[in-house]
N, C-alpha and C positions, 0 to 999 in steps of 0.2 A: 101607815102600812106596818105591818109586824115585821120587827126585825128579823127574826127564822127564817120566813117566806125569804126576805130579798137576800139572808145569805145561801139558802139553798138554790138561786136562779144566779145567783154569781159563778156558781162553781163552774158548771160547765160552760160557760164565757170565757172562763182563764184558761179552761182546757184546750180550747180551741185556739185560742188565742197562742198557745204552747204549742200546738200541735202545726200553724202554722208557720210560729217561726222557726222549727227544727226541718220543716220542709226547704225553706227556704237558704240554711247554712247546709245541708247535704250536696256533695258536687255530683253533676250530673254525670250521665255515661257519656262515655269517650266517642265520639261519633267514627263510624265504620272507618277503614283506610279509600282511599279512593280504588277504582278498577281502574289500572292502567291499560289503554290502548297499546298495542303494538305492531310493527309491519312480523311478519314470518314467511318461512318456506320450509317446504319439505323435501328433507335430502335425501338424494338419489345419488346412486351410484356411477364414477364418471371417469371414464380414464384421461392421464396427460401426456405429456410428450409432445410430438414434432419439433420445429425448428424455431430456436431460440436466436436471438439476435443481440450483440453486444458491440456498443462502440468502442472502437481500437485506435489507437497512433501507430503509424510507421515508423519505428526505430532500427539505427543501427544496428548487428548485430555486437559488435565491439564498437568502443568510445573511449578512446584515452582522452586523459586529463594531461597534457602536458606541461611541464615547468622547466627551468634549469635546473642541473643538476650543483650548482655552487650560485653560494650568495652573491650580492651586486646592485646597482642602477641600471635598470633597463635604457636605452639609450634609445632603440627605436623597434619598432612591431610591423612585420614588412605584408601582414596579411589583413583581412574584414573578416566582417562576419556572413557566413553565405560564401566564402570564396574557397575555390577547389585547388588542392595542392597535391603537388607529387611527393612519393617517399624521399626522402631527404634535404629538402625544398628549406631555404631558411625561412624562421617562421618571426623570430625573436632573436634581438643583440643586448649583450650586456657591457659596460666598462669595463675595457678586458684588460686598464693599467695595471692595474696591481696584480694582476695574475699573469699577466708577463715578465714583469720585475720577477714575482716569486721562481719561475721558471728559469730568468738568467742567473740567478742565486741557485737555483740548483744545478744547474750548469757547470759554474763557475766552482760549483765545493764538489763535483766529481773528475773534473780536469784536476783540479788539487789532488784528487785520492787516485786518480790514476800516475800523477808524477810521483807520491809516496809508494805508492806500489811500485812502478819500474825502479825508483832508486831501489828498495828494497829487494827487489829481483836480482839487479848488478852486486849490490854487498852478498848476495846468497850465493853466485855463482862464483865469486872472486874468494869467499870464505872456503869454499868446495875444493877448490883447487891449491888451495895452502895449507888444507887437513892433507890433501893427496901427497903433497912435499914435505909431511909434517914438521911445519910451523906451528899449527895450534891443536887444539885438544879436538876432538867430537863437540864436548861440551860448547864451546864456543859456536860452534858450526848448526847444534840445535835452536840456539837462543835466536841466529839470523834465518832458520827456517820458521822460529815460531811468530817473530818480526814480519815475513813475507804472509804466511798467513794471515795473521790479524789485517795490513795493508791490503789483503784481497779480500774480505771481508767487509773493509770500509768500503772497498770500490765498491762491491757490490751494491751496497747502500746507498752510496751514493748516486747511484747508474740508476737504481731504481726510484728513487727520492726524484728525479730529474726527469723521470718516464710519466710519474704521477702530474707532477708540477707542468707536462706539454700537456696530459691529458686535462688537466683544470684549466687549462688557458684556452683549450677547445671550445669547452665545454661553456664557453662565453657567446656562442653560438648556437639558438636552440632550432633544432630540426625535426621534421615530422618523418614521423618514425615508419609511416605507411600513406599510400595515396587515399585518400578520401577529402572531406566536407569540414568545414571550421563551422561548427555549430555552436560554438560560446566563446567570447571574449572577456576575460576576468584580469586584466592588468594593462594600463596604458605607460608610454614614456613617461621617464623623469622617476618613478615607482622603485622602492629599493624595496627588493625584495629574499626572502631570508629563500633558503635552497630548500627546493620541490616546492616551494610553491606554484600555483597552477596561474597557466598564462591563457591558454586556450584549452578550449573541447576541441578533439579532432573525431569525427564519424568517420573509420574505416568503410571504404569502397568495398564491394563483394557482399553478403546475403543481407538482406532485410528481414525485420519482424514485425509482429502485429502486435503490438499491447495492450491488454486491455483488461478489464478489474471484472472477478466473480465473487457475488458472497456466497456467504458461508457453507448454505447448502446445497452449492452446484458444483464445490469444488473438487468431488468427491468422482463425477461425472468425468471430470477434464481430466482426472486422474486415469482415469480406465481408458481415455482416448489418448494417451499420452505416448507417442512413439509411432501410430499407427496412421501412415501416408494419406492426404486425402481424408482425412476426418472432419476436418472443417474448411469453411469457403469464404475467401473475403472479397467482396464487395465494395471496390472504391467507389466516393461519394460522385455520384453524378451516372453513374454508368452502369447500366444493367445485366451486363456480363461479370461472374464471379471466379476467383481466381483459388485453386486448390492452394489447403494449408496444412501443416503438423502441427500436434501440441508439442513444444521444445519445451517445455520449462513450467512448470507449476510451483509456485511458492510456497514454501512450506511451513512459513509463519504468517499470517493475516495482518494486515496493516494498521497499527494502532490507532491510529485517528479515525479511517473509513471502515474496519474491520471487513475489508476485503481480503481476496488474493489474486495478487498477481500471475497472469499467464501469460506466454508469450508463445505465437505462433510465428513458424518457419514459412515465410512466402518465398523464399530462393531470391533471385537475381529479377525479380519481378518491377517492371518499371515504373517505379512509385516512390514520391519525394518522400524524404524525410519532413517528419512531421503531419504528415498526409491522413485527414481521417477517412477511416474504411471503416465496412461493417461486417463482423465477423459472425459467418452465419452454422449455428451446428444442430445436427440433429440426436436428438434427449432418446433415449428409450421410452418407449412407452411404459404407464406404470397406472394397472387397472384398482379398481376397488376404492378411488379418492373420490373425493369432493370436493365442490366447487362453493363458496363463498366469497358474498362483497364484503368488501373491506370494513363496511360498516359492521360485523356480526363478530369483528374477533375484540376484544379486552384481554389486558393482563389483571391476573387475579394473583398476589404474593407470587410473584415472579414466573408463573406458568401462562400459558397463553391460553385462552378460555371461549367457550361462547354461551348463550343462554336457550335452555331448553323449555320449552313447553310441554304440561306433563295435560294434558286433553283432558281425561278423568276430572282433575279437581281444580284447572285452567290457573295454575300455579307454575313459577319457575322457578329452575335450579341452575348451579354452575355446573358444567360438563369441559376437564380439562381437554384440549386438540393438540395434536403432532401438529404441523404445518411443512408442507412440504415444497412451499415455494410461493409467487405470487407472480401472475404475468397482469400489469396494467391496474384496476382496481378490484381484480378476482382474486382471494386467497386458494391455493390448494391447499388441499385435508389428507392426509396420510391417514391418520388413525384419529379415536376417538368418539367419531359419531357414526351412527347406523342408517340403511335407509328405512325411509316412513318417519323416524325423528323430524320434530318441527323445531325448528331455531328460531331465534328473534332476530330481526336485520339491520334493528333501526330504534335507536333509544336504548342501548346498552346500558349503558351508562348512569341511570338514572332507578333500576331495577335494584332490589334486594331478594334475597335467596326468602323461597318460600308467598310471594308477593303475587296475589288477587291479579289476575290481566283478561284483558278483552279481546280477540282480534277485531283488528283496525278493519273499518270498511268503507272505501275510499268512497268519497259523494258523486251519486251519480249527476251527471250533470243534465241542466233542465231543461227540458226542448227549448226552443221559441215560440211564442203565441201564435196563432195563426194570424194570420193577415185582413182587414175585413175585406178586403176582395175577393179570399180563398173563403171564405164564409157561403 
């Protein structure tokens, strides 16, 4: 064979040979993203309000914490817990040694400063009467007025030193200061305990309340009904008659842990135990132009609350920031934000990116049964 010939029929062998191995190190195209299914709806215009419902406890309206008012050994506690007392009823005893000791010692050193005193009064009036015969100067006569005064001074002191020491000796006796309910017990005998500290809760007899926890965005609501008779109705548990209430009291810091707020409703002399739950029932303004969403359509997106929009045209989605204006059960309300005829997503938030290919979801229909060969 001529060598020419076989190097001309080489060439293009290696060309190809080249040509396919640069086919085979080129990386292929990226394959499409997937079309994600999704559930949606279309929102419509929806008004809220009616009557809201919140569980409440029956509280006191007062609750002292009572203690002694001087330190001690409790010696004995003459009440329970659950047991009903009258105003001035003993409730709690301390060792009242030493506080009676201190009492005869003051006793004892104003007896002293009242005999310093009368002496001092007889040398003033017998000095009095010897300047009038003049035996002695003025001078002399001032020193035993200034004598008598200081001596009334001590008495003083002392008389009052002695008033205090009866009342510390009392005070070894602890009384309730109002008739109601012993709702806590926080000290048993034998317990030495320093002054004010707390021995009982007492629940004051006379008006009751409702308590019960609003978040953040209802709070504004119980404001506006705050004062006004008959605004809310509560509801003891078991019984379908409800009982008129006031808003008394709205909180006006929110609770760090729950970040609620505390309200309390006025139910008067209403015959309902302490600790009793009720249901406090109120009626919202109505408030037009929102919407309604389940719970599955809302996301936080960098700290705003969000849902995802469907754009029809090019069946792509976006984030669209929402107000929210409340939630009853697994329904969000929508204050602002979205429009009606907008289509949202319900379902698989979560898993979406902004600008991202979607299908609606179309649920399977489901497939008869065969017929029967009898029905044949």
């Amino acid at each position: 064979m001529n060598p020419a010939v076989s190097h001309r029929g080489a060439a293009p062998a290696a060309a190809l040979v080249l040509t396919l191995a640069l086919a085979a190190c080129s990386r292929p195209d990226p394959a499409p993203a997937p079309v994600q299914a999704v559930r949606t709806m279309t929102v419509s215009s929806d008004s809220a309000g009616g009557t809201h419902e919140f569980a409440a406890e029956v509280r006191a309206r007062f609750e002292s914490r009572l203690g002694f008012r001087v330190g001690g050994k409790m010696t004995g506690r003459a009440v329970e817990l659950g047991q009903h007392v009258n105003a001035g009823q003993v409730l709690a005893q301390l060792d009242a040694t030493d506080l009676k000791l201190s009492q005869e010692a003051a006793l004892a050193a104003s007896r002293a400063a009242q005999t310093n005193y009368e002496l001092a009064a007889a040398e003033y009036k017998r000095y009095k009467g010897l300047l009038e015969q003049g035996f002695i100067s003025s001078i002399e006569l001032e020193r035993r007025e200034a004598t008598l005064k200081a001596q009334k001074a001590q008495l003083d002191q002392a008389l009052a030193q002695a008033n205090v020491q009866g009342n510390q000796a009392g005070y070894a006796s602890l009384t309730a200061t109002a008739a109601g309910v012993i709702t806590g017990v926080e000290a048993d005998p034998g317990t030495v305990l320093a002054a004010g500290t707390p021995v009982v809760r007492l629940a004051h007899d006379g008006p009751r309340d409702a308590v019960f926890a609003v978040p953040e965005d209802g709070v504004a609501a119980f404001r506006a009904l705050q004062g006004r008779p008959g605004a809310l109705k509560v509801r003891p548990w078991g019984t379908a008659t409800p009982l008129p209430a006031t808003v008394r009291e709205v909180a006006a810091a929110a609770d760090a842990t729950t970040r609620t707020f505390q309200v309390k409703a006025d139910i008067g002399a209403a015959p309902l135990q302490l600790g009793q739950t009720v249901t406090v029932l109120v009626d919202l303004p109505r408030q037009e132009g929102i919407t309604r969403l389940p719970l599955t359509a809302v996301m936080q997106q960098q700290g705003q609350t969000a849902v995802w929009l469907v754009d029809r045209s090019t069946m792509t989605v976006k984030v669209q920031p929402i107000a929210v204006a409340g939630a009853d059960g697994n329904v969000v309300v929508v204050s602002a934000g979205l429009s009606p005829g907008q289509t949202v997503v319900t379902a698989g938030v979560h898993v979406l990116t902004p600008g991202q290919k979607v299908k609606l979801y179309d649920a399977p229909v489901p497939a008869r049964p065969a017929a029967s060969a009898a029905s044949r």
